[in-house]
VOPAGU-2260 file (C-alpha; in pm, 1 decimal, decimal comma):
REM VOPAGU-2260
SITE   aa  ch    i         X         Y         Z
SITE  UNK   A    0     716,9   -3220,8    -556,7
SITE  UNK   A    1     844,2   -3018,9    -258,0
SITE  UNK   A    2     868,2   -2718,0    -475,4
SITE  UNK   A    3     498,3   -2747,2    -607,0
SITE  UNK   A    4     376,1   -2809,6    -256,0
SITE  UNK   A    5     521,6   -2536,1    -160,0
SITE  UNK   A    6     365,5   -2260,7    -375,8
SITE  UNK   A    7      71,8   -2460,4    -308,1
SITE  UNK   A    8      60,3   -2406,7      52,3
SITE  UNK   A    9     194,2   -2001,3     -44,5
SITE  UNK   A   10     -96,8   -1967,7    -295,8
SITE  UNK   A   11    -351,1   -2146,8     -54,3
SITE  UNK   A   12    -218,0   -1935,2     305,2
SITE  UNK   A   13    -129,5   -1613,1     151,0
SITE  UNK   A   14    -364,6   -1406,8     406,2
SITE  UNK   A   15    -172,3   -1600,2     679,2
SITE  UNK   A   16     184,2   -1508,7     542,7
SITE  UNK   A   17      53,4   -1161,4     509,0
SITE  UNK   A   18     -62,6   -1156,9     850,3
SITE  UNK   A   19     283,7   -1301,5     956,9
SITE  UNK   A   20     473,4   -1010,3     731,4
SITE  UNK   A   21     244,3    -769,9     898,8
SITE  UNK   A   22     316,6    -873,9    1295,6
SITE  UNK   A   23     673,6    -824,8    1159,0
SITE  UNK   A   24     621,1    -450,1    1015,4
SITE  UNK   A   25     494,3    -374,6    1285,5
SITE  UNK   A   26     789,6    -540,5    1511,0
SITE  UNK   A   27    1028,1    -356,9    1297,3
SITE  UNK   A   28     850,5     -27,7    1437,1
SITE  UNK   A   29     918,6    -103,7    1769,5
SITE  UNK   A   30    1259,7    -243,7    1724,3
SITE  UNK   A   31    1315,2      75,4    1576,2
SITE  UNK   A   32    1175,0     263,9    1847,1
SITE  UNK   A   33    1363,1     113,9    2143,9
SITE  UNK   A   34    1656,2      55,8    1992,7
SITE  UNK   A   35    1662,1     500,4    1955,5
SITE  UNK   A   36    1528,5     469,0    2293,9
SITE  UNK   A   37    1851,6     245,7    2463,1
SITE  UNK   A   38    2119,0     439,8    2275,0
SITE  UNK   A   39    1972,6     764,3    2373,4
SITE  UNK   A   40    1880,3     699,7    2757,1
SITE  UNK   A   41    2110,3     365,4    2786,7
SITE  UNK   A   42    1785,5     156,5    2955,0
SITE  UNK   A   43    1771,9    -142,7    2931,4
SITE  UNK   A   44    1563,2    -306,4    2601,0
SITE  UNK   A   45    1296,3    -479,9    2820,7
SITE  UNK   A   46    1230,4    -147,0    2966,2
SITE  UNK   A   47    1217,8      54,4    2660,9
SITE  UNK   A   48    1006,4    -171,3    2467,7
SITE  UNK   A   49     766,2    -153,3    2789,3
SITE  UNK   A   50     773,7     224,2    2686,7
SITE  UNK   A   51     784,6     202,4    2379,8
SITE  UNK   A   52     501,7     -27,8    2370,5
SITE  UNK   A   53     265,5     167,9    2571,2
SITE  UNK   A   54     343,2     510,9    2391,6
SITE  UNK   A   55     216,5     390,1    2071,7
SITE  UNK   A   56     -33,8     208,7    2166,1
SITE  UNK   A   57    -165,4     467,9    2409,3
SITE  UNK   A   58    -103,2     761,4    2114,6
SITE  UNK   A   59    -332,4     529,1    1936,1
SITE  UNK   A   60    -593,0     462,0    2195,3
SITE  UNK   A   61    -562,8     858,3    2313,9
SITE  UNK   A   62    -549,9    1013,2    1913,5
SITE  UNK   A   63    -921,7     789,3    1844,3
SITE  UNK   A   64   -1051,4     871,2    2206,9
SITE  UNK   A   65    -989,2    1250,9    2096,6
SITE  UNK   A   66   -1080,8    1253,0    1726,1
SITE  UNK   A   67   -1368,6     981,9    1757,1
SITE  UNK   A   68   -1622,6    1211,3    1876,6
SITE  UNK   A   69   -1549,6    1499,0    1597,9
SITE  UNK   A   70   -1450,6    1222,4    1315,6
SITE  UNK   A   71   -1850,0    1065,5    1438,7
SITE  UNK   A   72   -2016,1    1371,4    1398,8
SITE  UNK   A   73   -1852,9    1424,3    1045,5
SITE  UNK   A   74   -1899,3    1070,0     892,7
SITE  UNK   A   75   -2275,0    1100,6    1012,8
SITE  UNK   A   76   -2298,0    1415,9     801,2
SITE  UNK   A   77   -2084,1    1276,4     526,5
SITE  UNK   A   78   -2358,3    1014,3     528,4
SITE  UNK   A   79   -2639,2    1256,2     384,0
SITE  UNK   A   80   -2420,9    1448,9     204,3
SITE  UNK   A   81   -2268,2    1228,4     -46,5
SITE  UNK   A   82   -2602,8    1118,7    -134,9
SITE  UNK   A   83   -2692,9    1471,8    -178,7
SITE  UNK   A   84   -2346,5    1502,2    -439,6
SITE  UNK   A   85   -2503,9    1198,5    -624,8
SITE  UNK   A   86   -2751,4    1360,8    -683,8
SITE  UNK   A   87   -2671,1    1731,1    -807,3
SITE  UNK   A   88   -2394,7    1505,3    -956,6
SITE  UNK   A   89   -2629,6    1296,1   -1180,4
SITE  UNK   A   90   -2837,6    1679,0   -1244,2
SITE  UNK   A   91   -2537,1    1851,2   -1378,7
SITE  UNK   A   92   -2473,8    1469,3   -1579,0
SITE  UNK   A   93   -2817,9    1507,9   -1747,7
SITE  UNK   A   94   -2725,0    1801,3   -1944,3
SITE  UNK   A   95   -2492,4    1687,9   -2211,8
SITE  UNK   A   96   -2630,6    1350,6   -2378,4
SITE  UNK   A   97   -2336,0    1115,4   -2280,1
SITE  UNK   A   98   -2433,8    1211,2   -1951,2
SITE  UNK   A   99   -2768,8    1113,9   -1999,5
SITE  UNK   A  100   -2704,2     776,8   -2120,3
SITE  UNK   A  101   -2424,3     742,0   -1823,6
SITE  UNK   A  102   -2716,0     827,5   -1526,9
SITE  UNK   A  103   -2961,1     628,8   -1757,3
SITE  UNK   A  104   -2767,2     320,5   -1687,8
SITE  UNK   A  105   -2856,3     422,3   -1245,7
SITE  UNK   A  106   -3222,8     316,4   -1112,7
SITE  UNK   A  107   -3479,7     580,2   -1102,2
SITE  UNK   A  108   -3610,7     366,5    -783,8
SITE  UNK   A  109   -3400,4     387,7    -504,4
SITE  UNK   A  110   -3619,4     167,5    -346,9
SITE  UNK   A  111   -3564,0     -85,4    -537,5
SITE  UNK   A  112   -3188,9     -68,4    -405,9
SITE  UNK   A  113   -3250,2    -157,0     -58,1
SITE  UNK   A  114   -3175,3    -478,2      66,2
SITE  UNK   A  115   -3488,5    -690,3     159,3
SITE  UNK   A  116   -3511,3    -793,5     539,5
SITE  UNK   A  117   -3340,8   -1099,2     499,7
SITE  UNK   A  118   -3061,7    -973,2     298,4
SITE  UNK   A  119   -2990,9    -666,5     602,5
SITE  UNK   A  120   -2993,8    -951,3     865,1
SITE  UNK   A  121   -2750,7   -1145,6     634,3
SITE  UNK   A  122   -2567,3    -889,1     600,8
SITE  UNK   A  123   -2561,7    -721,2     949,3
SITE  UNK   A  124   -2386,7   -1134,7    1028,2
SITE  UNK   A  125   -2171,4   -1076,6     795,5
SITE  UNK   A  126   -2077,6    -723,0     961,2
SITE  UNK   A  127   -2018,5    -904,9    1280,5
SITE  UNK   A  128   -1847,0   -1178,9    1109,8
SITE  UNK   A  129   -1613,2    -959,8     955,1
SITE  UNK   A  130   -1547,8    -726,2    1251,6
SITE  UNK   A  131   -1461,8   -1029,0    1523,3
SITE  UNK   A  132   -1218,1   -1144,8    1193,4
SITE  UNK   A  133   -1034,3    -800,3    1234,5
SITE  UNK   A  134    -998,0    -851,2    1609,0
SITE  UNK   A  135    -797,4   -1137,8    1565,2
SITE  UNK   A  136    -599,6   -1034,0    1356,0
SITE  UNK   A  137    -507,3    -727,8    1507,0
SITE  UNK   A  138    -389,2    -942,7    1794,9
SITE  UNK   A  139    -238,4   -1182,6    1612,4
SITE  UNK   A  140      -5,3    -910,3    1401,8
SITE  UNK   A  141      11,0    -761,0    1796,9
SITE  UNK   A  142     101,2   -1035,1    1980,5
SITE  UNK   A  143     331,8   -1131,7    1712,2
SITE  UNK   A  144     507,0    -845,6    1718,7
SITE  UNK   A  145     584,0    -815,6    2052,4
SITE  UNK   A  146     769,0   -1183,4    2079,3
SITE  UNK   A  147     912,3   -1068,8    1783,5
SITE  UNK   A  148    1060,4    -702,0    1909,3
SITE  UNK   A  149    1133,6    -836,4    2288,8
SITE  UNK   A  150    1401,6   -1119,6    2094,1
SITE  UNK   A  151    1453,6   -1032,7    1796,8
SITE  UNK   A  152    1807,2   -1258,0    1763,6
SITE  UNK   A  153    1612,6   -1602,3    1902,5
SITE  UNK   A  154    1440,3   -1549,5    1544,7
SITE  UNK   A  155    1733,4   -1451,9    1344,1
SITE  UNK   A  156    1989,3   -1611,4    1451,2
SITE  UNK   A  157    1714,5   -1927,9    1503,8
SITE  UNK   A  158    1634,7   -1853,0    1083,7
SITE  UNK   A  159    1994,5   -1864,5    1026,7
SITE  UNK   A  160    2040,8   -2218,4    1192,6
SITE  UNK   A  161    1852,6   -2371,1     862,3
SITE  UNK   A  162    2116,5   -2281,3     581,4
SITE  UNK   A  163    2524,6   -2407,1     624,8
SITE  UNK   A  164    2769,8   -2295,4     841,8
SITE  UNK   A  165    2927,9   -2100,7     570,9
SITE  UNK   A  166    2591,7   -1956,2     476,1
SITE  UNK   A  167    2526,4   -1825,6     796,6
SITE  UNK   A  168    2698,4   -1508,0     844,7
SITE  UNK   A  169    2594,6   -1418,4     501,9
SITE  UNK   A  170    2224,1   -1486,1     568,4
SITE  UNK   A  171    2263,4   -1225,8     907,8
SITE  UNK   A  172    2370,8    -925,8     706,0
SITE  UNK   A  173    2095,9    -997,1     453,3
SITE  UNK   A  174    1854,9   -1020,5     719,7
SITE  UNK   A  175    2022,5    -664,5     820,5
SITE  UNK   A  176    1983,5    -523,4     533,6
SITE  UNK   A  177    1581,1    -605,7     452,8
SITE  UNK   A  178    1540,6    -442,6     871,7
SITE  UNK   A  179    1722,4    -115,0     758,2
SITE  UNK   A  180    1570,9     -91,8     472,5
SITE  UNK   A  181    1171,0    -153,1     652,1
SITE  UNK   A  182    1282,8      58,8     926,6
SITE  UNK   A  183    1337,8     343,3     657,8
SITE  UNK   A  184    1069,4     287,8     475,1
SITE  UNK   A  185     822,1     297,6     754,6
SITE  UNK   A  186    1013,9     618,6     882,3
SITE  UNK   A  187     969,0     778,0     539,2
SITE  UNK   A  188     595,5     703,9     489,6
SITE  UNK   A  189     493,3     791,6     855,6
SITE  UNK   A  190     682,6    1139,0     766,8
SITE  UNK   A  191     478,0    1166,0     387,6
SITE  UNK   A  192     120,7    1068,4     554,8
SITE  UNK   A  193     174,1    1335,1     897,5
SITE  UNK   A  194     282,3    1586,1     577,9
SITE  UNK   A  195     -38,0    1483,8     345,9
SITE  UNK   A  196    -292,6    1452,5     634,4
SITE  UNK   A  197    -206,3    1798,7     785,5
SITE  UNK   A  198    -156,2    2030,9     469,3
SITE  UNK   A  199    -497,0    1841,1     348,8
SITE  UNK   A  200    -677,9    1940,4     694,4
SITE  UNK   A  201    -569,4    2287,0     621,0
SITE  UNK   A  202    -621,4    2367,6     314,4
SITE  UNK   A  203    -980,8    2233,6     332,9
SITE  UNK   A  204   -1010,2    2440,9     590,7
SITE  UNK   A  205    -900,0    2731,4     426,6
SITE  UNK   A  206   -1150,4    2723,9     144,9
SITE  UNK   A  207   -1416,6    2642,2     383,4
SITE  UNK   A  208   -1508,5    2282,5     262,7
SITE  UNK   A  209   -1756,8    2089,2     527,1
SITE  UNK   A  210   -1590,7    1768,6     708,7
SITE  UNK   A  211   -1240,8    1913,6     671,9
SITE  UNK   A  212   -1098,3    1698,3     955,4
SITE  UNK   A  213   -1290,9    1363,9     834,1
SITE  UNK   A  214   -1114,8    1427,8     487,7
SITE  UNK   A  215    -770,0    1481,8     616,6
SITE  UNK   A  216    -795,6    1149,9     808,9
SITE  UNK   A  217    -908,1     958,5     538,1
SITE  UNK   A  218    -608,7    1154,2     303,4
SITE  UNK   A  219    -381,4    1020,6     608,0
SITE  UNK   A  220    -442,1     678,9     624,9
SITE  UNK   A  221    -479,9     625,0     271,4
SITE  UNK   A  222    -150,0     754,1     184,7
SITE  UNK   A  223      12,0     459,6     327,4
SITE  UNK   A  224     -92,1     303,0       0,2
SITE  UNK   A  225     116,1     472,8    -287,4
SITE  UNK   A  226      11,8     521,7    -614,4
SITE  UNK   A  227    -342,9     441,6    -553,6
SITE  UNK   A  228    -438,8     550,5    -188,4
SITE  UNK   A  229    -416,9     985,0    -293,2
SITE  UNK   A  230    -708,0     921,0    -566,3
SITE  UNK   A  231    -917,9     733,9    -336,3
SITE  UNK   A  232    -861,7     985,8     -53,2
SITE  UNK   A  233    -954,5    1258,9    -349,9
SITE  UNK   A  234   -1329,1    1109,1    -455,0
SITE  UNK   A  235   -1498,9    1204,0    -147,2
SITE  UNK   A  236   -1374,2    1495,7     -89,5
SITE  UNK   A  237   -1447,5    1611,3    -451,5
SITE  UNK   A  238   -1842,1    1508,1    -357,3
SITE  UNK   A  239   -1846,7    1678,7     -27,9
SITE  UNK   A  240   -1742,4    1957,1    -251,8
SITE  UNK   A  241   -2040,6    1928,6    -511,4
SITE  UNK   A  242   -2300,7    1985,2    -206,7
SITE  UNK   A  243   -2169,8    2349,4    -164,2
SITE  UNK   A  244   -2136,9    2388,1    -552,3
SITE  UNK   A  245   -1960,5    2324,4    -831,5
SITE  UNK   A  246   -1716,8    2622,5    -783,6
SITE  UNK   A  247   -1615,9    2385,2    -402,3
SITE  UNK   A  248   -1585,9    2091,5    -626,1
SITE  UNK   A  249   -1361,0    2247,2    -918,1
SITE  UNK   A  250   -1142,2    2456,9    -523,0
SITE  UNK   A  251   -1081,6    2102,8    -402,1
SITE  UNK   A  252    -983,9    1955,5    -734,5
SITE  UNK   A  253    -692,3    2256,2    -723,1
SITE  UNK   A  254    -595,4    2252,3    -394,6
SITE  UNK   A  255    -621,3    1839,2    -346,9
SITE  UNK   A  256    -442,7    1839,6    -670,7
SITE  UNK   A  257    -176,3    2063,7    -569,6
SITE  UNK   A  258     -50,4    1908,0    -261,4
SITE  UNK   A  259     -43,3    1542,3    -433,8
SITE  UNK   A  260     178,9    1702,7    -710,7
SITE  UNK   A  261     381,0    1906,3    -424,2
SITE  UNK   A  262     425,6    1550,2    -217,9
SITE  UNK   A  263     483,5    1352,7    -573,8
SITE  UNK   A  264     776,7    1588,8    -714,0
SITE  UNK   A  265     913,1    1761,4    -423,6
SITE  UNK   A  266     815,4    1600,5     -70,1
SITE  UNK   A  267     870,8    1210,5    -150,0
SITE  UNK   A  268    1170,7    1232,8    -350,8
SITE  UNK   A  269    1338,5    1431,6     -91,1
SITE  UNK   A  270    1225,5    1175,7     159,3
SITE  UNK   A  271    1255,5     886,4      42,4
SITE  UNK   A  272    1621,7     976,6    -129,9
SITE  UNK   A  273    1715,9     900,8     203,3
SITE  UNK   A  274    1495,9     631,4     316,8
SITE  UNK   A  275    1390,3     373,8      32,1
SITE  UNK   A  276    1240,1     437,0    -290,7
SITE  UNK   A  277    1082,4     189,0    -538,9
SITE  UNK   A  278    1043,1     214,7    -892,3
SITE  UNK   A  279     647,6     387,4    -897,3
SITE  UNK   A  280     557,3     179,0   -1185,9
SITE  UNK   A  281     673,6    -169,0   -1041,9
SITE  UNK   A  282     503,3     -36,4    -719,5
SITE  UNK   A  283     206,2     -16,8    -909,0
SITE  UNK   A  284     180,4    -377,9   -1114,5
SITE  UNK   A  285     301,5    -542,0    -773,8
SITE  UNK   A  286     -26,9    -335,1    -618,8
SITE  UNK   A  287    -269,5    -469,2    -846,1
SITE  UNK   A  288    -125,9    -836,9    -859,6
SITE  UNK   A  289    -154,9    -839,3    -456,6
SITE  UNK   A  290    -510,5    -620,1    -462,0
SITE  UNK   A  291    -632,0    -957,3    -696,3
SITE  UNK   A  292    -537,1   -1190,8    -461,7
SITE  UNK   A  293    -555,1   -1093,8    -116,6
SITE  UNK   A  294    -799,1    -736,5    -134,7
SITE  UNK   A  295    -725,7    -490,0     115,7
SITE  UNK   A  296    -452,1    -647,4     303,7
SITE  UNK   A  297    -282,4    -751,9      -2,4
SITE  UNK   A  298    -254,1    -344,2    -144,6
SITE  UNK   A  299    -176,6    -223,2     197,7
SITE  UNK   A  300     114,4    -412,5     252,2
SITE  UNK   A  301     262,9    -436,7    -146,3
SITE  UNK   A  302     434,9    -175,6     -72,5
SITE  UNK   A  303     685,4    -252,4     202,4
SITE  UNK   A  304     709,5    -636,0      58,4
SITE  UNK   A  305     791,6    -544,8    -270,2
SITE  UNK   A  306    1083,8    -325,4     -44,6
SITE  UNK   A  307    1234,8    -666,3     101,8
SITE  UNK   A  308    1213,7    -868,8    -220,7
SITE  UNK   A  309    1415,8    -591,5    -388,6
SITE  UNK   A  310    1682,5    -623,0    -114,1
SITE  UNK   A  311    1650,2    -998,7    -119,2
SITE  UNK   A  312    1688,0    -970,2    -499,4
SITE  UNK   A  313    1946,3    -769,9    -456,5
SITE  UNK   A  314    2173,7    -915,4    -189,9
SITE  UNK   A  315    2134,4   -1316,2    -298,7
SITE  UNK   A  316    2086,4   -1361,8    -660,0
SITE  UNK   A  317    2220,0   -1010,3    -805,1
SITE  UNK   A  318    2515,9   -1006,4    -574,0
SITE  UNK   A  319    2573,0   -1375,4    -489,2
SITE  UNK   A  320    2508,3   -1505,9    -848,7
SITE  UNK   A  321    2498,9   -1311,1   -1076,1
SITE  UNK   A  322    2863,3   -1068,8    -996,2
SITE  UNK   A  323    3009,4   -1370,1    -779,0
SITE  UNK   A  324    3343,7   -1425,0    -962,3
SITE  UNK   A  325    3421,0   -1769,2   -1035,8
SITE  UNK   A  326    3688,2   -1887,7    -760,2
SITE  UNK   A  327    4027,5   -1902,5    -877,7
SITE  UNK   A  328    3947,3   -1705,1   -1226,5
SITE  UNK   A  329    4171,0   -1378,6   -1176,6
SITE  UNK   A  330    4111,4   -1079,5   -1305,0
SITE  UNK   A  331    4258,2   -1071,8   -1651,9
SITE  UNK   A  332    4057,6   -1289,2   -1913,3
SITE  UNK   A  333    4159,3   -1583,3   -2040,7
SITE  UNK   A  334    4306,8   -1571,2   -2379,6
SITE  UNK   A  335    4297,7   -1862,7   -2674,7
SITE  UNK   A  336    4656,4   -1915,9   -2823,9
SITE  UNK   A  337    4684,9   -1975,1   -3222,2
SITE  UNK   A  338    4571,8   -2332,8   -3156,6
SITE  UNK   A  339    4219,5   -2225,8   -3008,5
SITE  UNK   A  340    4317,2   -2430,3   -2690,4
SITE  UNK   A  341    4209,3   -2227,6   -2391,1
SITE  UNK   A  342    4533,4   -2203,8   -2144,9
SITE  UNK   A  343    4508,2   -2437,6   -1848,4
SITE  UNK   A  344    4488,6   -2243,0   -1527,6
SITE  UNK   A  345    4808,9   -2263,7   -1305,7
């Protein structure tokens, strides 16, 4: 009964154990952080985390205050111009005859499309709804991280109090392990989305594709999802592309396409060969199964769980039960005399 309650309550508060494993991502950042910080300039930790703290939260706050005005402008224009991509889009469908039956399935009347008055006050609720929800959960996964980074052995060693004595010590370099292993993780992807974000930026820029700074962005921040983040970033770039022409469209297919297969074969591996890497396809079914049940916050954060129930895997069952050797079995096998009779052991 305790075990069914319990995935109960896991299948019922999943967005609240995500939240939870999110506060301590984030914690694992700053641990990170001031940890470098104290070995390098001996401070003390409350003082480096203060630091620490405010430099990443002030490179936050100062990179939108800088890019908010230019990343404004841009979304406003990507506005009317992925409409205008639809539509020489659905043109260039029309001429073969799957085509036509493909755009025949969209509404001549857009008019028909828009919401009623009703429906855009609903939904504008819902907007506000949805954007005090984020608030509080940014500062729950803040606050949380902060009590988490400023004593980070009250919550270990407090964890560790639960299993036996004998357990204990164990449990400590297990918990050691899955904090290594986030800290490289998060050290490895912050490295692959600075790489894909600027060599996006610039090669937009190069073959003179509108919004190039709006698309790098978007290529930045949706790298932190693997597998499925590049092909999202690629869709609207490929229809700002289509409002210059299809000869932009087919430029950004080559050079988007290159630097995913650069980053896939050459950048990651190298990367993450010394950071953490997870089998892609694994990656993938664990994506979708957490995309189904908790959206957004489920796929962005499959990633670095799957990471700690690998090590967790790993470290207890693997190692603890699978390859624990039976206690006093050496390490020649027993052997059956004529008789059949397995020898005692001494």
């Amino acid at each position: 009964m305790l075990i069914a309650s319990g995935f109960y309550l896991l299948a019922n508060a999943v967005y609240f154990f995500l939240l939870v494993f999110a506060g301590i991502l984030f914690a694992v950042l700053l641990c990170g952080m001031t940890d470098w910080v104290v070995r390098r300039l001996h401070m003390k930790r409350g003082i480096a985390l203060t630091l620490v703290t405010i430099l990443v939260l002030g490179t936050v706050v100062g990179a939108f205050w800088l890019v908010a005005p230019t990343v404004s402008d841009q979304a406003d224009e990507m506005r009317k111009t992925i409409p205008q991509a639809l539509t020489r889009l659905k043109e260039w469908l029309s001429q073969y005859n799957w085509g036509r039956q493909l755009t025949g399935q969209i509404p001549k009347d857009y008019e028909r499309m828009m919401p009623e008055q009703k429906e855009v006050l609903s939904r504008l609720t819902s907007l506000f709804s949805s954007t005090l929800s984020f608030l509080a959960d940014f500062f729950i996964v803040l606050i949380t991280a902060l009590f988490l980074a400023a004593d980070p052995k009250l919550y270990t060693y407090g964890f560790t109090r639960l299993f036996p004595d004998h357990k204990r010590t164990r449990m400590l370099e297990v918990l050691d392990e899955c904090y290594q292993t986030l800290k490289m993780w998060l050290l490895g992807m912050l490295s692959a989305m600075a790489i894909i974000g600027v060599s996006t930026t610039i090669g937009y820029s190069i073959i003179g594709l509108p919004l190039a700074f709006a698309l790098g962005l978007i290529a930045f921040f949706l790298a932190f999802i693997p597998n499925i983040g590049p092909w999202l970033a690629g869709v609207p770039a490929v229809l700002v592309g289509l409002t210059v022409g299809p000869d932009m469209a087919l430029l950004v297919v080559l050079i988007y396409g290159g630097i995913q297969l650069v980053e896939s074969y050459v950048i990651t591996p190298i990367i993450f060969q010394k950071t953490v890497a997870l089998p892609p396809a694994l990656l993938l079914f664990f994506q979708v199964l957490l995309g189904i049940l908790q959206g957004g916050l489920g796929l962005l954060l499959a990633a670095p769980i799957l990471a700690v129930l690998m090590v967790l895997i790993n470290e207890l069952y693997v190692k603890d039960v699978l390859e624990k050797k039976p206690e006093g079995v050496g390490l020649e096998p027993l052997i059956e005399d004529q008789s059949g009779a397995i020898p005692e052991k001494p």
